[in-house]
Backbone as CSV, one residue per row, in Angstrom:
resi,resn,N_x,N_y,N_z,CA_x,CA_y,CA_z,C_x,C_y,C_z
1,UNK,-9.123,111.195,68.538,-10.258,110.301,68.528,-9.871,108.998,69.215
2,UNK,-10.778,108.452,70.060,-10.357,107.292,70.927,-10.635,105.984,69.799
3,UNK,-9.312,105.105,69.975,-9.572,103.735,69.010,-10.333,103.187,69.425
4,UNK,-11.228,103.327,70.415,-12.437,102.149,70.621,-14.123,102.809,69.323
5,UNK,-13.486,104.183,69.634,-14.573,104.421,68.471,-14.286,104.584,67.142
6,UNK,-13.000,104.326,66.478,-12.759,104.018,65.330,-13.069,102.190,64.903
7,UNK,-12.638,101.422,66.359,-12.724,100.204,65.847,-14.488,99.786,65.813
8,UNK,-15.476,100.697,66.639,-16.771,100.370,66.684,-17.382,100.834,65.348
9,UNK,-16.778,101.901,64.994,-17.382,102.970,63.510,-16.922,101.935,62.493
10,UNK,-16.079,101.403,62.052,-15.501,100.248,61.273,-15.914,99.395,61.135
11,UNK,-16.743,98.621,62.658,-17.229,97.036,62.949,-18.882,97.644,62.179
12,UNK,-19.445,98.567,62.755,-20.603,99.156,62.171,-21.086,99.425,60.712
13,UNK,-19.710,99.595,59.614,-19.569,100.354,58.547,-19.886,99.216,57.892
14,UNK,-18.635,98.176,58.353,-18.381,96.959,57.713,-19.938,96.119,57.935
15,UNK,-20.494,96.156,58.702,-22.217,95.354,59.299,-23.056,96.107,57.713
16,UNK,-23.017,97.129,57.906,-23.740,98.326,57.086,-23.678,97.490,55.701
17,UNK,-22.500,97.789,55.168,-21.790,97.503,54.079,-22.468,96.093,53.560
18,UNK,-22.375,94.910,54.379,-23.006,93.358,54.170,-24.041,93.811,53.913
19,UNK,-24.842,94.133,54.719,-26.494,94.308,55.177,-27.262,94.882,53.675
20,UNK,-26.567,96.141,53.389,-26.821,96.637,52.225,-26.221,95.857,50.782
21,UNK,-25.308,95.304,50.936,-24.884,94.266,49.427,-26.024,92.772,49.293
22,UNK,-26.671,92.768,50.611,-27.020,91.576,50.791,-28.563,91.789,50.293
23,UNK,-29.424,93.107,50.739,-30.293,93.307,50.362,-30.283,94.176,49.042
24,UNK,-29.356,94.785,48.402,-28.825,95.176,46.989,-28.703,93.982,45.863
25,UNK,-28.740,92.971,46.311,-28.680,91.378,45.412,-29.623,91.554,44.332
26,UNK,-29.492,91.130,43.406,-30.359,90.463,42.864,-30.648,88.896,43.160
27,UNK,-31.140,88.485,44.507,-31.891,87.071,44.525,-33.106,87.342,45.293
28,UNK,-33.531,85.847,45.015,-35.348,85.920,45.839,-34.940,85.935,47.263
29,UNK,-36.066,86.333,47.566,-36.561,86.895,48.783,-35.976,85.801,49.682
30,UNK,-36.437,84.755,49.777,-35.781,83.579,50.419,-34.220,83.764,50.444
31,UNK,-33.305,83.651,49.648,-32.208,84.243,49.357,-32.049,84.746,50.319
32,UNK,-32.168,85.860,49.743,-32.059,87.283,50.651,-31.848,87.026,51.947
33,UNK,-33.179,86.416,52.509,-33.435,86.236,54.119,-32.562,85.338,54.573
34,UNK,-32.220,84.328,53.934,-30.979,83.131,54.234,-29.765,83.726,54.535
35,UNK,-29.107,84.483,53.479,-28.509,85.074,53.693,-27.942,86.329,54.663
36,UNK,-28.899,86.700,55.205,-29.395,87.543,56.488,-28.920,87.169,57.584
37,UNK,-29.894,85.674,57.557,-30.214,84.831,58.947,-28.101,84.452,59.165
38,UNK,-27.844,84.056,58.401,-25.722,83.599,58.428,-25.476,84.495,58.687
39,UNK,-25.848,85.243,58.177,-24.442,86.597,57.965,-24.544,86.984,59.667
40,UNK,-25.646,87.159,60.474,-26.164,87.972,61.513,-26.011,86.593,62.675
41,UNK,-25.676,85.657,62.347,-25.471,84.354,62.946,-23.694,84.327,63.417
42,UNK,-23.398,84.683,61.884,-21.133,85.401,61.937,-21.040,86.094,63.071
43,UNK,-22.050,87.042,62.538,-21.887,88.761,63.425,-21.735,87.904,64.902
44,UNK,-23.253,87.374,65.461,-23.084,87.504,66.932,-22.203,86.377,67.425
45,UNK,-21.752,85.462,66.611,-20.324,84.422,67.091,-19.312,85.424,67.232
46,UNK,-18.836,85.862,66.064,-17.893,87.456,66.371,-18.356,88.054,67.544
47,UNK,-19.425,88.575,67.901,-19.366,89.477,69.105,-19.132,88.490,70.393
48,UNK,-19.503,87.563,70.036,-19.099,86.471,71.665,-18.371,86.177,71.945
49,UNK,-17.366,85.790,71.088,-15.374,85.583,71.208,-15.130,86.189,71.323
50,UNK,-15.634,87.560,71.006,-14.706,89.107,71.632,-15.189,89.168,72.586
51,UNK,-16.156,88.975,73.044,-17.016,89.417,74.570,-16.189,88.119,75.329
52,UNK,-16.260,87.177,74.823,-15.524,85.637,76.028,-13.986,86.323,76.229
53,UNK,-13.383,86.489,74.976,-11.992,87.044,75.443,-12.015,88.294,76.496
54,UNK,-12.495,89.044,76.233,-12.656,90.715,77.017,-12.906,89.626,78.873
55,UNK,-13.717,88.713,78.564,-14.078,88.618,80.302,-12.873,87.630,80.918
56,UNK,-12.579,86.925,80.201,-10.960,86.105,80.344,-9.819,87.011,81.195
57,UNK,-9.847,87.916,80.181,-8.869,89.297,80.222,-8.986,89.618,81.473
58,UNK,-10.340,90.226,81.475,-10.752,91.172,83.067,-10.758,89.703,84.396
59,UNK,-10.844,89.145,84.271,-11.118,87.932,84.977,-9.430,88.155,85.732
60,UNK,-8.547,87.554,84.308,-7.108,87.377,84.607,-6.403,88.576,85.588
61,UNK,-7.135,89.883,85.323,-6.142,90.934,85.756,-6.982,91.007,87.444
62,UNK,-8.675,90.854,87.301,-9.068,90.893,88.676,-8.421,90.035,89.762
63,UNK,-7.880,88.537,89.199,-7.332,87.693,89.924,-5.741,87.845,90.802
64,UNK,-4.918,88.999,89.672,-3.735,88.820,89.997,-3.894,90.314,90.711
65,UNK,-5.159,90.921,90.776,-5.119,91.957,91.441,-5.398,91.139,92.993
66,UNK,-5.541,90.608,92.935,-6.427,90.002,94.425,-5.087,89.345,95.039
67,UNK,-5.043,88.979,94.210,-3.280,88.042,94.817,-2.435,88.743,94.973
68,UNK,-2.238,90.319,94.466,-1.218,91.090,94.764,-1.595,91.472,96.246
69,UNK,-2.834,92.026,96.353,-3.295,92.764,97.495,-3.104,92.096,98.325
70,UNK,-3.632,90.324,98.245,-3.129,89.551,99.699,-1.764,89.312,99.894
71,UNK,-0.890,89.485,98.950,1.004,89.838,99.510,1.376,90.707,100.300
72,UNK,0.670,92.026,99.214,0.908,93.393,100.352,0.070,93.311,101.941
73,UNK,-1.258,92.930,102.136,-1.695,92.074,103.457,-0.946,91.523,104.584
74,UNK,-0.379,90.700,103.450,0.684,89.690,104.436,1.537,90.407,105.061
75,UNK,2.324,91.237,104.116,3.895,91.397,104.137,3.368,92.833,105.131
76,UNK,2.654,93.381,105.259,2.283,94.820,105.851,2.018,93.556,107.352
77,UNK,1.194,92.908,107.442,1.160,91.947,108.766,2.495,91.740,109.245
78,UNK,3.443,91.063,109.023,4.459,90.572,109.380,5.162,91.926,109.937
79,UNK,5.401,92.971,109.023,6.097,93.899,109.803,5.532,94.163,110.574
């Protein structure tokens, strides 16, 4: 099984898990929805620091890919 779909089945379980304790409460409705509105406010800050890091990442490796290729460029020129 690939770890990207254990770590998505997990991130999902764990969403599940809130979602349902949150509407399993015993509080008012207001409550409830407050509690909703944060929790789902966490979630998509969480998904954006992982999404900002992931493009950092790809960013970093596209760059030093580009800079490799113009060495080999060069160095293939010169000979």
């Amino acid at each position: 099984m690939n770890s990207s779909k254990i770590v998505l089945g997990l991130l999902g379980g764990i969403a599940s898990g809130a979602i349902a304790g949150i509407l399993l409460a015993p509080d008012k409705g207001s409550k409830t929805r407050k509690k909703i509105l944060f929790k789902g406010k966490d979630f998509a800050d969480d998904i954006k620091g992982k999404f900002e890091d992931l493009y950092e990442n790809v960013t970093d490796k596209y760059e030093n890919l580009l800079h490799n290729t113009n060495e080999v460029i060069t160095k293939s020129k010169v000979k």
